[in-house]
Structure formats: structure tokens, C-alpha cells
C-alpha angles and dihedrals in degrees: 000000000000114000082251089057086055098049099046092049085054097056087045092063100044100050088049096055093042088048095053094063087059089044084061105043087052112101091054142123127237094235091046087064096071104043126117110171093166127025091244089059125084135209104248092226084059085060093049089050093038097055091045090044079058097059095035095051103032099034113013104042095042099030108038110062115234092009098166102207115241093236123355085222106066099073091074085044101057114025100110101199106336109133092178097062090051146243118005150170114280114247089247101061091045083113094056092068106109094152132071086061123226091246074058093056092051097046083048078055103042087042096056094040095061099047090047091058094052083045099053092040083057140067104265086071092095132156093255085064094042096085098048086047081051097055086039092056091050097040077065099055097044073064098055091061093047088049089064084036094058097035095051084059096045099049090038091054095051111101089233098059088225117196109234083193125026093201119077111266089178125122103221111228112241101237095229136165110282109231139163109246110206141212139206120232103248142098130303146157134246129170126090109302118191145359140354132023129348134152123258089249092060088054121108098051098201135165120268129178119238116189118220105305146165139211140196116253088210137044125247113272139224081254108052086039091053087050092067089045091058092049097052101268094152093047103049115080095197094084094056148102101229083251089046100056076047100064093036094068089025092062094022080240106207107151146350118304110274090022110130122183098208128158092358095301135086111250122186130202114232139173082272096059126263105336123181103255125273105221086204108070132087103276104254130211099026116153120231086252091050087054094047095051089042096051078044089062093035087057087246144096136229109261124245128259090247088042093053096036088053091041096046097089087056089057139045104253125187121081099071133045094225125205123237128191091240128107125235104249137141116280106224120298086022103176131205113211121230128270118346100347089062098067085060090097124345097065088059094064110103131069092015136110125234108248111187130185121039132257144226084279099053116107114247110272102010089101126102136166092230086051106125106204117179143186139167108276091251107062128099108172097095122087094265134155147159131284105176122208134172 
């Protein structure tokens, strides 16, 4: 391709991704933008500032001679946990947050946007600059899954169920055979190979030694999840980890998030407003505490991240961010970059779960089966399910 070619593809691509955030943040309304009902939950006007506060901070100020920023305070309003870039708003009070507006927001956008396609048509846009767009690009679109994400438990979490879309977003579950898909002791290798984008944390691809094991084809479903729930599963300790028998009584656990026994009969709250349960699909919003004690009932255990990683090409994977028992923790020769860049990941690995796979609210082809997703053992907003081995 001509360097034109290039250039042209690049802005593309850029335009489109950034397109897509404001795609998603569409059909709502003005007053849904600034809520913050959990800590772990963001305003979605925060994620629109914050992307653009990415590409305005790492690429525009200390690449683009003579960038002006849009407003000198928005550096302390939308740096989520660089320490190196300076003082912010604590994620708490991320809710709190009624000004900047969110006509604000879109002019910062606009604003940036602007001044990043004259920066990557000109010379400054050299390869030096290309990796850190690229982790911008995809740090975008990591938002645009916690914006469903978000949104989903805004809205879900509004007396009313709202539907933030009237039209079906679901990936139905092919109701295949259920079968134990088995693997033989031995060596293999897991870690990003080849070309392309990864994360920092897939990097360092190593050996590692699996005995005999054998994993599930399917995901767990609303029925056979509803089935340890009728048979006490959130009243018998047996089943789980010490912290998780704590947040059990602590949060009078009964059931999944968005999960509401009304009238005799489950009813779950989607994207599509509050829907009667299909006991077909992959069960949704499970914690990683809620999967262990269930693969415990069920006589099982959850797979590791190596034995998933090695297994995923044998089984259909998507639709569900799926636990592992394995911690989130650096593969060998693990690096941190220098300066900002380096808190991405590393700072994270300690006290989190391995999630692998990708779910309904993941952005086309931002999905890998190297991809290490991670969370604390005791959330359940994300789009997570089961996935059972032995």
C-alpha cells in the first residue's frame, strides 16, 4: 500500500472506533450519562472524557507541536489511576461529576478528534508513535465494553427496567450436546504468538505442564444454574470458598445479578428491558465465588487459564467472559514499560481472577484467545459465566 493508502486506512480506523463509543451511548438519555450507582460503575459521560483524555495526554500533547489542550482541567477529571500523569478524581466521586456537561464531553471529542486526524495525515505521525495509537485504539474499545457494561447496570438498577435498546443484542446459545472434552498430561504453550496487537500481560508466551484434564464443550445454563439455587445452593456453606460464605450473608446472595423472582416465575433484566428467563442461555453476571461453589455442586472445578487457553480451539468461546482458577499474575519475563504506559497492567496483578474468552459486549475483533481479562472474585456486573472442568 502507498503511504497515502496507509494513512487514509489509519484515520479510518480511527474515526470508526471512536464512532462507535458515541454509537453506544446513543439511545440515551441526558440524565443516564451521570449516574454512578457502585464504585465499580462509571458515568458514561466519564468513559467518553476519559478516552478522549488518552489520545489528548499520551499522543497529541507530547507528540503534536504546539497542541493547545482543550481545558487544563481535565486532566485531574479524567485520568483514571496514573500516578504518573498527576492528581484525580477519586473513582468514587466519579458521579459527582455535573460539570463538565455532557455537550462539554462531545466539543472535548470533537475537539480531539479533530486535532488527531490532522496529526496522523502529517509528519509527526511516525512509527515511533504507531504502538502507543494502537493501544489507544484498543484502550477504546476496552471502554466500549464497560460502557455496556455500565449502562446495563444503570439502567438495571433503575426501578423502572428500562431497555436501553428495543431490538434483541443477545447471542443465542447453540443447544448443542454436552460433552467432556478431554486432554492428554503432557507440555504445551500458552502466551500471544504472531503478529498483530496483544496486551503487555499476553506477552511471554512459555511451557507449562497440564496433567490429564477435561473440560466442558458448553457453558452452564440458566437452567442448570437455577437448578443449584433450588437445591440450596446459596444456603449451604459447604460449597464455598470462606469469602465467599461472606458475601453471601453479607449481600443475602440468592440468585445471579439482574435475576427477579416476581409473580412464581425468574425474570431477568437485559439490554432489552426485563424478559422472563431462557433457560437456555449461558447463565450471565455470575461472580467468580458464585462459579466455584456451583462446579463444587456440580462435583467439578473451574479450568485454568493454560488449560482453557490450550482447550479453546476444541469449543465455541464469546459470549461469556468465563472464570478461570487461576490468579492474575505476570507470565515469565513479564515487563513493565516505562513511565505512564507501564501502570496499564502490571499494577493490576494482585488480588484478581483470570477471565478468558470474550462476551456479547465485546467489539468485533477485539477478542483473542490469549486475551487475559481479570476482576476481584466478588463482582458480577460484567458479562461472566461458567465454563465446568474436571
Amino acid at each position: 500500500m502507498t503511504p497515502n493508502t496507509i494513512t487514509t486506512d489509519l484515520v479510518k480506523k480511527y474515526t470508526d472506533i471512536r464512532k462507535h463509543s458515541e454509537e453506544i451511548c446513543a439511545p440515551l438519555e441526558i440524565e443516564d450519562y451521570v449516574v454512578q450507582p457502585i464504585v465499580d460503575v462509571s458515568p458514561p459521560k466519564w468513559h467518553l472524557g476519559h478516552t478522549t483524555w488518552f489520545f489528548e495526554t499520551f499522543i497529541l500533547q507530547p507528540n503534536f507541536p504546539d497542541y493547545k489542550v482543550f481545558d487544563a482541567q481535565y486532566n485531574f477529571v479524567f485520568n483514571s489511576y496514573y500516578e504518573t500523569i498527576g492528581a484525580r478524581v477519586i473513582r468514587t466521586d466519579r458521579g459527582n461529576l455535573s460539570r463538565p456537561s455532557v455537550s462539554d464531553i462531545y466539543k472535548y471529542r470533537k475537539y480531539v478528534d479533530e486535532h488527531m486526524e490532522a496529526f496522523l495525515q502529517s509528519a509527526f505521525m511516525t512509527e515511533a508513535v504507531e504502538p502507543l495509537l494502537e493501544l489507544g485504539l484498543n484502550h477504546e474499545q476496552q471502554h466500549q465494553e464497560l460502557l455496556i457494561t455500565d449502562i446495563k447496570y444503570i439502567l438495571g438498577h433503575n426501578p423502572l427496567f428500562p431497555a436501553y435498546k428495543k431490538e434483541s443484542t443477545v447471542k443465542k446459545e447453540h443447544s448443542e450436546h454436552v460433552e467432556m472434552l478431554s486432554f492428554s498430561e503432557g507440555i504445551y504453550e500458552i502466551g500471544f504468538k504472531g503478529e498483530g496487537f496483544c496486551f503487555d500481560n499476553e506477552l511471554g508466551r512459555h511451557k507449562v505442564f497440564l496433567n490429564d484434564f477435561e473440560i466442558s464443550n458448553q457453558l452452564v445454563t440458566n437452567q442448570e444454574y437455577l437448578q443449584f439455587i433450588e437445591a440450596g445452593g446459596y444456603s449451604d456453606f459447604k460449597h464455598w470458598h470462606a469469602e465467599g460464605w461472606d458475601w453471601v450473608k453479607q449481600n443475602h446472595a440468592k440468585s445471579p445479578l439482574y435475576w427477579h423472582f416476581i409473580d412464581d416465575k425468574w425474570m431477568h433484566y437485559t439490554l432489552n428491558g426485563l424478559r422472563e428467563l431462557d433457560l437456555n442461555e449461558a447463565v450471565c453476571h455470575i461472580n467468580f465465588f458464585e462459579a466455584s461453589a456451583f462446579a463444587s455442586w456440580k462435583g467439578m472445578r473451574l479450568p485454568t487459564e493454560a488449560e482453557w487457553e490450550v482447550a479453546s480451539n476444541h469449543f465455541n468461546w464469546g459470549s461469556r467472559w468465563e472464570w478461570t482458577n487461576s490468579a492474575y499474575l505476570p507470565y515469565p519475563d513479564f515487563k513493565k514499560e516505562a513511565g505512564a504506559v507501564g501502570e496499564y497492567n502490571g499494577k493490576f496483578m494482585v488480588n484478581q481472577m483470570v477471565l478468558r474468552g470474550a462476551s456479547e459486549a465485546t467489539p468485533l475483533g477485539h477478542s483473542r484467545n490469549t486475551y487475559r481479562n481479570f476482576f476481584q472474585t466478588g463482582l458480577q456486573w460484567q458479562f461472566t459465566g461458567i465454563r465446568l472442568a474436571q
